[in-house]
Structure formats: C-alpha cells, structure tokens
C-alpha positions in Angstrom: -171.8 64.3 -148.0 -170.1 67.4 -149.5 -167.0 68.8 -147.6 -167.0 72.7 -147.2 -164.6 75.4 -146.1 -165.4 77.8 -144.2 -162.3 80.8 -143.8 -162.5 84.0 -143.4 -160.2 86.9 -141.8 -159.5 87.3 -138.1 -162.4 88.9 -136.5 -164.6 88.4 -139.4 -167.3 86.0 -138.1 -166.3 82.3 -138.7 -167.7 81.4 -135.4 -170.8 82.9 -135.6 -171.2 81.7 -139.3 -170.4 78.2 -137.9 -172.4 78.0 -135.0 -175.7 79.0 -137.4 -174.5 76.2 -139.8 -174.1 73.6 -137.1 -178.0 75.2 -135.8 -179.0 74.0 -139.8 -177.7 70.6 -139.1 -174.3 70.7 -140.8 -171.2 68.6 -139.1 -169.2 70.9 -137.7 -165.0 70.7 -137.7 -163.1 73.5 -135.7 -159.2 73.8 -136.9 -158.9 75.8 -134.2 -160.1 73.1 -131.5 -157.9 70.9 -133.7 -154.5 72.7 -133.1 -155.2 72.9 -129.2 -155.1 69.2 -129.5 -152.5 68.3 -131.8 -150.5 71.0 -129.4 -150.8 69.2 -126.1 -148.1 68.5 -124.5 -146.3 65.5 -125.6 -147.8 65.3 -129.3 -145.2 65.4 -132.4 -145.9 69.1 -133.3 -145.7 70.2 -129.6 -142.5 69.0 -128.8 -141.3 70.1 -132.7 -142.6 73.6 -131.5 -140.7 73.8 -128.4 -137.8 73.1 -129.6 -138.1 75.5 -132.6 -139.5 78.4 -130.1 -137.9 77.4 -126.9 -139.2 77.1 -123.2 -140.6 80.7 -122.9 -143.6 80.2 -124.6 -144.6 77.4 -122.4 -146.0 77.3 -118.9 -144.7 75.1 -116.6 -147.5 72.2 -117.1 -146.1 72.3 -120.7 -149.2 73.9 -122.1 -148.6 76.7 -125.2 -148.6 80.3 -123.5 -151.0 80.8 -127.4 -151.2 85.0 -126.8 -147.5 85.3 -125.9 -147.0 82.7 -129.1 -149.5 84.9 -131.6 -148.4 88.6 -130.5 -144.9 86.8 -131.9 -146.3 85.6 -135.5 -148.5 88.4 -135.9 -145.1 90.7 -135.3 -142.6 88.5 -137.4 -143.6 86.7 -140.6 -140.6 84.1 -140.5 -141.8 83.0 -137.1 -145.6 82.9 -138.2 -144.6 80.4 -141.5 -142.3 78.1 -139.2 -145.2 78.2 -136.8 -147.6 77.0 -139.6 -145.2 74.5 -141.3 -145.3 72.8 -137.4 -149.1 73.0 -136.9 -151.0 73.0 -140.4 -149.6 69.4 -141.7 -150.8 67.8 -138.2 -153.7 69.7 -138.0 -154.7 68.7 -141.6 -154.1 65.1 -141.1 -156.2 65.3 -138.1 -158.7 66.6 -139.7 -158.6 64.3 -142.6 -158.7 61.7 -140.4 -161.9 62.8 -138.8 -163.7 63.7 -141.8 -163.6 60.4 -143.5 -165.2 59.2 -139.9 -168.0 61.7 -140.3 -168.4 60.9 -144.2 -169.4 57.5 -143.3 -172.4 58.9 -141.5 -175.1 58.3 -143.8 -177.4 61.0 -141.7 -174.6 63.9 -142.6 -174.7 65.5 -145.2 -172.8 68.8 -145.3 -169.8 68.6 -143.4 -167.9 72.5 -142.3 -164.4 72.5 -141.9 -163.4 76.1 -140.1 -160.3 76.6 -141.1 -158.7 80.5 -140.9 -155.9 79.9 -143.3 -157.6 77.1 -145.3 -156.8 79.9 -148.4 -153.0 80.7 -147.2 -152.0 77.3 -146.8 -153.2 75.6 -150.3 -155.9 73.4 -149.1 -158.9 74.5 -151.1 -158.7 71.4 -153.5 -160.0 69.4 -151.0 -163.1 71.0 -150.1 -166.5 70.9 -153.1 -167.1 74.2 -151.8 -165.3 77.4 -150.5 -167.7 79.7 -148.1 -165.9 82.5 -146.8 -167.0 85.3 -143.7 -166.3 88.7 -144.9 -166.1 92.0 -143.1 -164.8 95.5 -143.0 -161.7 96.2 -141.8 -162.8 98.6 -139.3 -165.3 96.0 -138.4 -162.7 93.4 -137.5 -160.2 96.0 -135.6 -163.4 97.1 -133.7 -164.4 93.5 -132.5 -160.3 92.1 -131.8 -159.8 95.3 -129.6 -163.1 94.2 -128.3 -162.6 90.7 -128.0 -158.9 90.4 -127.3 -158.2 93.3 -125.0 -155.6 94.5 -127.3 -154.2 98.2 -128.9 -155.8 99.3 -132.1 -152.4 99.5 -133.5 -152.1 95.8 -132.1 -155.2 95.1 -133.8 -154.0 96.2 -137.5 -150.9 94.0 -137.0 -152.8 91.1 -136.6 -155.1 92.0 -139.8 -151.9 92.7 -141.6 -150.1 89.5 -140.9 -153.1 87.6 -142.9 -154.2 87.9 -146.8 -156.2 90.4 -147.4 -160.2 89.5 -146.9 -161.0 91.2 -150.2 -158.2 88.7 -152.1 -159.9 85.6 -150.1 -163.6 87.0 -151.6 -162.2 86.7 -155.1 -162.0 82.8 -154.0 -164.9 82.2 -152.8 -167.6 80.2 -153.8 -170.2 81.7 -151.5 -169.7 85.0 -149.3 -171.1 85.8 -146.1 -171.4 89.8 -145.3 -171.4 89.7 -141.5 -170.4 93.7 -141.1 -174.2 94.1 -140.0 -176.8 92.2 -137.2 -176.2 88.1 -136.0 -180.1 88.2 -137.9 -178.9 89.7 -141.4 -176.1 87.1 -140.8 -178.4 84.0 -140.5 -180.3 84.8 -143.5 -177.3 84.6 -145.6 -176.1 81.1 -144.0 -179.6 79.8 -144.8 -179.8 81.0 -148.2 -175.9 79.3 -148.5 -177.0 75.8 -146.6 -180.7 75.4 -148.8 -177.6 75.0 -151.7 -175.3 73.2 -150.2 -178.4 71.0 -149.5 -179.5 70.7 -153.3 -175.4 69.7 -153.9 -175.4 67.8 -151.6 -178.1 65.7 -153.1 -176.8 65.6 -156.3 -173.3 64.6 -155.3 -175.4 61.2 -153.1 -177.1 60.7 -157.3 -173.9 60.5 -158.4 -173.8 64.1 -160.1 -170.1 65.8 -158.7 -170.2 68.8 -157.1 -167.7 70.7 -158.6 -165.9 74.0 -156.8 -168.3 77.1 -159.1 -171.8 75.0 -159.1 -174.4 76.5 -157.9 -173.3 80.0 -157.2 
C-alpha cells in the first residue's frame, strides 16, 4: 500500500477530490472526522482545549461550539497555532494508528489521508505521495460564502489565515485543478489514481516509491 496526502486550501475541493478517490477504490482517512473525535468530550486534547480556550466555546453537553472556535483562529494567528499544537499531535497519532490497521489489508492499496494543513504542519515525510486540490481564490471565496453562510470579507480572512494555495502547488507531487465542473474534476483524479496504481505495484515488488516518481 502507498500512503498519500491529499491537502489543499479551504474551499478548494478536498472533499469532492476524496469522495471520487474513495469511488476508484482508494482507503479513505478524513482529519477532519478525526479531530471531531479526538475532540469529544472527555478526550486528552478536549479537556487541554478547554482549559487553554475556556468554557465559552463549549455548549453545555461539552461539545466544541467549532464556528464560534474557527471565526476565532481564522481572526488571531496565536490562537490558531495553540489550537493546532492541541489538535494536530492527537489527530496525527490517530491517524497513524489507523493507517497501520488499513496497511495490513492486503486488498488496499492506496490509502488517502485528507489532511488540510498536512503542508503547514510538517507532515509530508510521511506520505510517498503529495496530491494537492487547487483553486482560484475567487473560486474558494465564492463557495465558503456559499457554503458557510459567511461575509465575503469573512471569507478572505479565512483564506488569509492558511498558506497560500499557489506555495502548497510548488509541493505537490500531483495537482488537481478543480476551478471548473465535478466531470473535468474526475478526469484529473483518474488520470492521478491509474499512477498511484502503477506505484503502488511497484512499492508491493519491492521497488520504493519515492516522493517525485512518476510525475
């Protein structure tokens, strides 16, 4: 099995990108699903971030109030880096954890690991493979107004709080244009998987697959 990440900027795709590589047969991991878990209440990096952030940004069942908690980090970068020191580690180790149980899977053999900040954080080294969902700005303000039900000027925070799309391109092993249609998308991701496929096989021979092969 190779191990790839899959990042991206805010509103750029990752989901979509995801969902067409879990259609392909990929094994699929969601840092995001991973951080609601490793935030419920009672779990080491809940109760670190309540007492770092304080009762306000809980509800009363102990569950994260997450908007009130981003429209926070997206506003104030000290918050957003003692926010991640709290989450990443735990959601890393999680997700460690559940990738050697998928590895032993001798049917798997591409495993995705969706993880928004994978670049930001200094995790690439453990991933063959770096696949990352780029889009226009205007393209992501447009869908997190959208989405989100937020301000335009709300919406350029958010992107601004992030590194730049264009720096996390110059990373990439592979690069997924999603600015047009879902179908223009999906012949990208299968261009991308038949690949991942071919390095996959050669990493099972014995042959590494080494971050900058086949691309």
């Amino acid at each position: 099995m190779i191990k790839v990440g899959l990042t991206g900027g805010i509103a750029s795709g990752k989901s979509a990108v995801s969902m067409i590589f879990a259609s392909l047969g990929a094994k699929i991991l969601d840092s995001d699903e991973v951080a609601r878990e490793v935030l419920l209440p009672g779990q080491p990096a809940w109760t670190r971030l309540r007492q770092a952030f304080g009762k306000t940004f809980f509800r009363p069942d102990g569950t994260v109030k997450r908007k009130k908690l981003r429209k926070l980090v997206f506003a104030n970068p000290e918050k957003r880096d003692q926010l991640n020191a709290i989450v990443h580690p735990e959601v890393m180790k999680e997700i460690n954890r559940r990738s050697e149980v998928l590895s032993s899977s001798l049917q798997a053999k591409v495993l995705v690991v969706d993880v928004p900040l994978l670049l930001e954080v200094g995790v690439a080294h453990r991933f063959d493979k770096i696949v990352v969902v780029d889009a226009r700005e205007s393209v992501q303000i447009n869908r997190l107004v959208q989405r989100d039900g937020i301000s335009e000027e709300e919406a350029k925070q958010a992107l601004k709080a992030q590194m730049p799309l264009s720096e996390k391109v110059e990373l990439a092993d592979y690069v997924i244009d999603n600015n047009s249609t879902l179908a223009d998308t999906e012949i990208q991701v299968r261009k991308v998987w038949k690949e991942l496929l071919v390095l996959a096989g050669k990493k099972r021979r014995g042959e590494a697959a080494k971050r900058g092969d086949g691309t």
